[in-house]
C-alpha positions in Angstrom: 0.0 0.0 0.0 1.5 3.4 -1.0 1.0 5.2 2.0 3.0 8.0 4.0 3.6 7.2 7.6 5.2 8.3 10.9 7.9 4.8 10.9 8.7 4.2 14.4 12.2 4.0 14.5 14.0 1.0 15.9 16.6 1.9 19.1 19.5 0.0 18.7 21.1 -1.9 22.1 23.5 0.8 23.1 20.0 3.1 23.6 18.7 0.4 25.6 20.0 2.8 28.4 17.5 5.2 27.8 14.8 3.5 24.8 13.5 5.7 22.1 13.1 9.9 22.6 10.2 11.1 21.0 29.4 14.9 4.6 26.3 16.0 1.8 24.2 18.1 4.5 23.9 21.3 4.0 26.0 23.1 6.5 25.4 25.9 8.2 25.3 27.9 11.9 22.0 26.6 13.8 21.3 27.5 17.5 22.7 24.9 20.0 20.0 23.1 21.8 22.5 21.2 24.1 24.7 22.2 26.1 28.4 21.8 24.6 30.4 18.8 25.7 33.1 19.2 28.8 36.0 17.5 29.2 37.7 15.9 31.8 40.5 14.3 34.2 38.9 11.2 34.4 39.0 10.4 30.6 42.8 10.2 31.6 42.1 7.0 33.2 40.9 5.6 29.5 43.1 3.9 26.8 41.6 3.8 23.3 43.2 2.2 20.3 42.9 1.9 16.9 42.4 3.8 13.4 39.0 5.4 12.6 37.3 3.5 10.7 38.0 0.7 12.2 36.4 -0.7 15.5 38.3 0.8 18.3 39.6 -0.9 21.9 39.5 0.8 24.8 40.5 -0.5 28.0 41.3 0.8 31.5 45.0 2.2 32.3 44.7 1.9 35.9 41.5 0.2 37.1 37.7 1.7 37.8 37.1 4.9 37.2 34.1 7.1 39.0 33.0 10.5 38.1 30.3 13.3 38.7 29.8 14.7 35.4 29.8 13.7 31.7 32.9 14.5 30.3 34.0 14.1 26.6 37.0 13.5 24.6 37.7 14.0 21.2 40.5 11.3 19.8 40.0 12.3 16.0 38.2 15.4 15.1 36.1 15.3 11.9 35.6 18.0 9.2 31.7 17.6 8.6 28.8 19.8 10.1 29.0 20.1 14.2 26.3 18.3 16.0 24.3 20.9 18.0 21.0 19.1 19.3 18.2 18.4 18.6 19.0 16.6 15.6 19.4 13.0 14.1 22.9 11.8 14.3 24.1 8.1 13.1 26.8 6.5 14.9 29.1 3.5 15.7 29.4 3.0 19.6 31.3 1.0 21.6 30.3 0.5 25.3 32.3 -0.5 28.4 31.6 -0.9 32.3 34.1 1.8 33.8 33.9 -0.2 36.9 35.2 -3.8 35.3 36.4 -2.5 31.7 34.0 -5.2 30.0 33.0 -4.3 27.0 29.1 -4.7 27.2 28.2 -3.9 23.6 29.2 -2.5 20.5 28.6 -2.0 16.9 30.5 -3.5 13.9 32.0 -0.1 13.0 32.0 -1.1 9.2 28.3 0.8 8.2 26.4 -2.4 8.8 24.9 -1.7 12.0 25.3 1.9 12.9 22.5 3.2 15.5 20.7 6.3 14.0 19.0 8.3 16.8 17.1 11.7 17.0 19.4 13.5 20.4 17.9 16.1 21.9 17.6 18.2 25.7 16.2 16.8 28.5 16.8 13.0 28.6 18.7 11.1 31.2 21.3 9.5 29.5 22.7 13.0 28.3 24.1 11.3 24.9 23.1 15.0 23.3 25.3 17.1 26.0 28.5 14.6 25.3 28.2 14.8 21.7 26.9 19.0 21.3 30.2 20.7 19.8 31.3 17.6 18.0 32.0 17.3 14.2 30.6 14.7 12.0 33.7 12.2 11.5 35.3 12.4 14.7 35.8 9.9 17.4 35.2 10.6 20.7 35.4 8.9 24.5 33.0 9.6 26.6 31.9 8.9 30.3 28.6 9.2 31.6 28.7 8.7 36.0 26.4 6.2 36.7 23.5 8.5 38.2 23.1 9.9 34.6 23.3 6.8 32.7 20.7 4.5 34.9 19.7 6.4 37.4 22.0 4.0 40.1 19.8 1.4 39.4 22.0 -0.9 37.0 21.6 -2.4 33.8 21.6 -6.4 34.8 21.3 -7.8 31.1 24.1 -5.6 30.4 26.5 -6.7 33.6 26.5 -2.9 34.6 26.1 -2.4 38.2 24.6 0.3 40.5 27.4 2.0 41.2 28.9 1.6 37.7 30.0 4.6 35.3 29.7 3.8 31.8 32.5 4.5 29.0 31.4 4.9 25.3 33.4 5.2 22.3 31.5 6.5 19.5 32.6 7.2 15.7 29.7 10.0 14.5 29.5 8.9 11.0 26.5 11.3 9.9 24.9 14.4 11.3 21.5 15.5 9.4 20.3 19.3 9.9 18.1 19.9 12.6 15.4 22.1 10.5 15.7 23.1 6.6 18.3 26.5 6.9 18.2 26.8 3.5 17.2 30.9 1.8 14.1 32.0 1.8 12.5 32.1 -1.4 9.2 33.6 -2.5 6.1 31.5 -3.1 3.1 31.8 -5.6 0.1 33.5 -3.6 -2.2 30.3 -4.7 -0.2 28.4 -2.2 -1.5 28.3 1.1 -0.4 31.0 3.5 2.4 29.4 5.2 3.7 30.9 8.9 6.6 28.9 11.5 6.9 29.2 14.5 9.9 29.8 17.5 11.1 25.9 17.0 10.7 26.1 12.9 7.5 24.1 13.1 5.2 25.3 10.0 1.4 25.5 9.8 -1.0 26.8 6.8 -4.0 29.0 7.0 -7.2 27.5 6.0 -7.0 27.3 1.8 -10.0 29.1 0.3 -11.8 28.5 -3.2 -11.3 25.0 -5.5 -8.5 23.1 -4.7 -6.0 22.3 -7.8 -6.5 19.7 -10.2 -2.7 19.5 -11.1 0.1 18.9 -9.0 1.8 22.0 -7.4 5.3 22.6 -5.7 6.9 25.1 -4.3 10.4 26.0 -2.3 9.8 28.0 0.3 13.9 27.5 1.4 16.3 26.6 -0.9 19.1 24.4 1.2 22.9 24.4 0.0 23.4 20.7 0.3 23.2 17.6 -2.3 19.9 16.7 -4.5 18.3 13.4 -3.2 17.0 11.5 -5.8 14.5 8.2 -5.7 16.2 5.5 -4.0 17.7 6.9 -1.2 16.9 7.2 2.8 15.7 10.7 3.4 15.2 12.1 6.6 12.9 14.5 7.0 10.4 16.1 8.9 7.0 17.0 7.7 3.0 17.8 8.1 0.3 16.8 5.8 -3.2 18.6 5.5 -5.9 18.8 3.6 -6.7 21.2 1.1 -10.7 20.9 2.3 -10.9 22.2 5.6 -6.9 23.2 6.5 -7.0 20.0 9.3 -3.6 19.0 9.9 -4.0 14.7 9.6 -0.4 14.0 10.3 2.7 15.6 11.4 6.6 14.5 12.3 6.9 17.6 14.2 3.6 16.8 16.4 5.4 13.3 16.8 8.3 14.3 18.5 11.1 14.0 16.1 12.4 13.4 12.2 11.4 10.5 10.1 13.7 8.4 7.4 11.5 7.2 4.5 12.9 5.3 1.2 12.3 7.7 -1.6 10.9 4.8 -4.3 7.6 4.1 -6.5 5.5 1.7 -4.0 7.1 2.9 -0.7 5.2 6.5 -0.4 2.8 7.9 -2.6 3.2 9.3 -6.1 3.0 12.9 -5.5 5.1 12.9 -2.0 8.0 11.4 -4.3 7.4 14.0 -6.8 7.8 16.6 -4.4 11.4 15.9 -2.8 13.0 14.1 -5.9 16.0 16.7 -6.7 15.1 18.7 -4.4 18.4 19.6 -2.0 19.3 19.1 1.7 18.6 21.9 3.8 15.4 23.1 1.3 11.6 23.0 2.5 9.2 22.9 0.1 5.4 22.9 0.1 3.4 20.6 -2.1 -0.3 20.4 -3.5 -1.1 16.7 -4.5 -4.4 15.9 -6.3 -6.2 13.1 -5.4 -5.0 10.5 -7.9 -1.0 11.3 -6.8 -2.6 10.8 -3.1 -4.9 8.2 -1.9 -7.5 8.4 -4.7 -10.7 7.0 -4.1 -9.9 5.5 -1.1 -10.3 6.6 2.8 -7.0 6.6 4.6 -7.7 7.0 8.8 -9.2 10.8 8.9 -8.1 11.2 4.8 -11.5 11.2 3.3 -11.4 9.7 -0.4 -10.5 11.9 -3.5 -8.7 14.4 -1.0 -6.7 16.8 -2.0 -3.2 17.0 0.0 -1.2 19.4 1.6 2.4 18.4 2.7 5.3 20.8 4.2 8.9 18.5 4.2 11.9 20.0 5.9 14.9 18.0 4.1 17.0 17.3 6.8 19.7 14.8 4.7 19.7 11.5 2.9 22.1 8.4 2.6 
């Protein structure tokens, strides 16, 4: 069924500490959500080995180590857009007890099994606060005391006890834009009136008169970054309504965080593909989708059949 959905997306095992929060980006200065990153004397106590791009080791020099605060390292700084918050980032991790130096879990650090997660302010494992101030393509060590990773309580699938601090090592491969930055660009007055609010969230007034017959697209930002094109992973975030009555029937944004859809013919509907294909990273764009590019004749939840569709997509990157 070509339909366009919220897709849950899956946490991999190194989140299990905290479960799911609701180099072609286009890069550019966005306000910091998270508090930058510290560092440390008790990343001293940590020995990691190893090239990036290849998994790293990292033991203890001299036994345990405790700490009060998360505290960051940098072992290999990257080039690529800086992680701020409040943003999806994908990453290799490597996790160790700080207590025992067992490694407890860890990714393949070859592509295969990297853990993309949206990281923003707020949550208790501080993964955001360790990582704000970091450049995609760096490695880093970080240490999180064990109040701020689980709460004291311990992690007994993972052999972490209460009193345990937890080390990570993590490669961040990939860090997708927070909210489309690209220019603002005039729009045809037939569109919708379109306003955003404080946290870049859009919304449309009510349309008035017929709604098209014929698909219609418009940029309202034009981003700096790489064209997508059918085929890829896209993240984005977005809101659909309908051209009838203005209702909003779905919404990323009202979700909580970005999506990643595959950009192909029988994934997502006809005109939704038709409005990001080319399109570039960092660009938002607004799209008018007639019925028979939508749902057609059929009734999808609170879509009525032969609805005409509103969607505003923020292109936040693609792989």
């Amino acid at each position: 069924m070509k339909k366009v959905t919220v897709i849950s997306l899956a946490c991999a095992v190194v989140f299990a500490l905290t479960g799911c929060s609701p180099a072609d980006t286009a890069a550019t200065d966005v306000a910091a959500t998270c508090e930058k990153y510290e560092t440390g004397t008790a990343l001293d106590g940590i020995e990691v080995t190893g090239d990036l791009g290849s998994a790293p080791v990292a033991s203890l020099k001299d036994g345990a180590i405790n700490t009060q605060t998360i505290q960051t390292k940098i072992l290999n700084e990257g080039s690529g857009t800086t992680f701020t918050g409040s943003a999806m980032v994908k990453l290799e991790y490597l996790g160790l007890n700080a207590t025992t130096g067992e490694v407890f879990q860890a990714s393949q650090f070859d592509g295969t099994d990297a853990a993309t997660q949206f990281l923003q302010p707020g949550t208790k494992f501080d993964i955001c606060h360790a990582l704000s101030g970091v450049k995609e393509g760096s490695r880093v060590v970080a240490i999180f005391p064990a109040m701020a990773a689980h709460e004291e309580q311990g992690i007994a699938d993972l052999n972490v006890g209460a009193k345990d601090d937890i080390i990570y090592v993590f490669d961040l491969v990939k860090v997708y834009l927070p909210y489309a930055t690209g220019a603002e660009q005039q729009i045809d007055a037939s569109f919708p009136k379109l306003t955003t609010d404080e946290n870049h969230v859009p919304s449309i007034e009510k349309p008035s008169g017929e709604a098209p017959k014929e698909f219609k697209l418009a940029v309202t930002k034009k981003g700096s970054g790489a064209a997508v094109k059918q085929g890829q992973n896209v993240t984005l975030q977005y809101s659909g309504f309908l051209w009838s009555d203005g209702s909003q029937f779905d919404s990323s944004w009202a979700n909580g965080q970005p999506v990643q859809f595959e950009l192909s013919q029988g994934k997502l509907i006809d005109g939704f593909i038709k409005a990001l294909d080319g399109q570039t990273i960092g660009s938002q764009v607004i799209a008018i989708i007639p019925p028979e590019m939508g749902y057609g004749d059929q009734d999808q939840g609170s879509i009525p059949a032969n609805s005409t569709l509103i969607f505003i997509v923020d292109i936040l990157g693609a792989d």
